[in-house]
C-alpha positions in Angstrom: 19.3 -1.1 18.4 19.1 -2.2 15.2 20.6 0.2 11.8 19.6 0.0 8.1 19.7 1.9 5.0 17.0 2.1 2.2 19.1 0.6 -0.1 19.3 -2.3 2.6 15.6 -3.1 3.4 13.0 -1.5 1.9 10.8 -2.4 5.5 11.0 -3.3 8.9 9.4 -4.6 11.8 9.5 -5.2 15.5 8.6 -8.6 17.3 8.2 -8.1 21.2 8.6 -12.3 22.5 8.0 -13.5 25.6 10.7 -15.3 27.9 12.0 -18.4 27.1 10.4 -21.5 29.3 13.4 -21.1 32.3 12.6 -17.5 32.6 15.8 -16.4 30.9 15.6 -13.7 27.8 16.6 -16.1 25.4 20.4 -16.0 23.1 18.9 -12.5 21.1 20.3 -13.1 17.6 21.8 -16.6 17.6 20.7 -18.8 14.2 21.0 -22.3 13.9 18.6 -25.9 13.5 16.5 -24.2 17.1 15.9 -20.6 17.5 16.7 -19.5 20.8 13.7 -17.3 21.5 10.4 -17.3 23.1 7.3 -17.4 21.9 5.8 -14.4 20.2 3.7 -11.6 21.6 3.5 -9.4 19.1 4.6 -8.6 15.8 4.2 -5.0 14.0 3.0 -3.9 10.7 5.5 -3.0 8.2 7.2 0.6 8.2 8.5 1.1 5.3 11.5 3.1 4.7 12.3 6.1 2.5 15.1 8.2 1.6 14.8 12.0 2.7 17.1 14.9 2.4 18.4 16.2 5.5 16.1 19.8 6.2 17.5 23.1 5.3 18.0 25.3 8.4 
């Protein structure tokens, strides 16, 4: 799960990624000099994100 606001990113996008060589998942969002993730499947367009009012009921 991931949570935004508009005033955060203006877009998102979701990248499905295969196993990592050993079979494991990978370490999800860890950063450093190697990213810990396998290689990519697939990779969406942008949905871009707008403000709304919440609807009258």
């Amino acid at each position: 799960m991931w949570r935004t606001t508009v005033s955060l990113a203006s877009y998102a996008r979701a990248e499905v990624r295969h196993p990592m060589a050993d079979g494991s998942p990978g370490q999800g969002n860890t950063m450093g000099e190697v990213l810990l993730f396998g290689p990519m499947a697939a990779l969406t367009n942008p949905v871009f994100l707008t403000a709304t009012t919440a609807p009258h009921s």
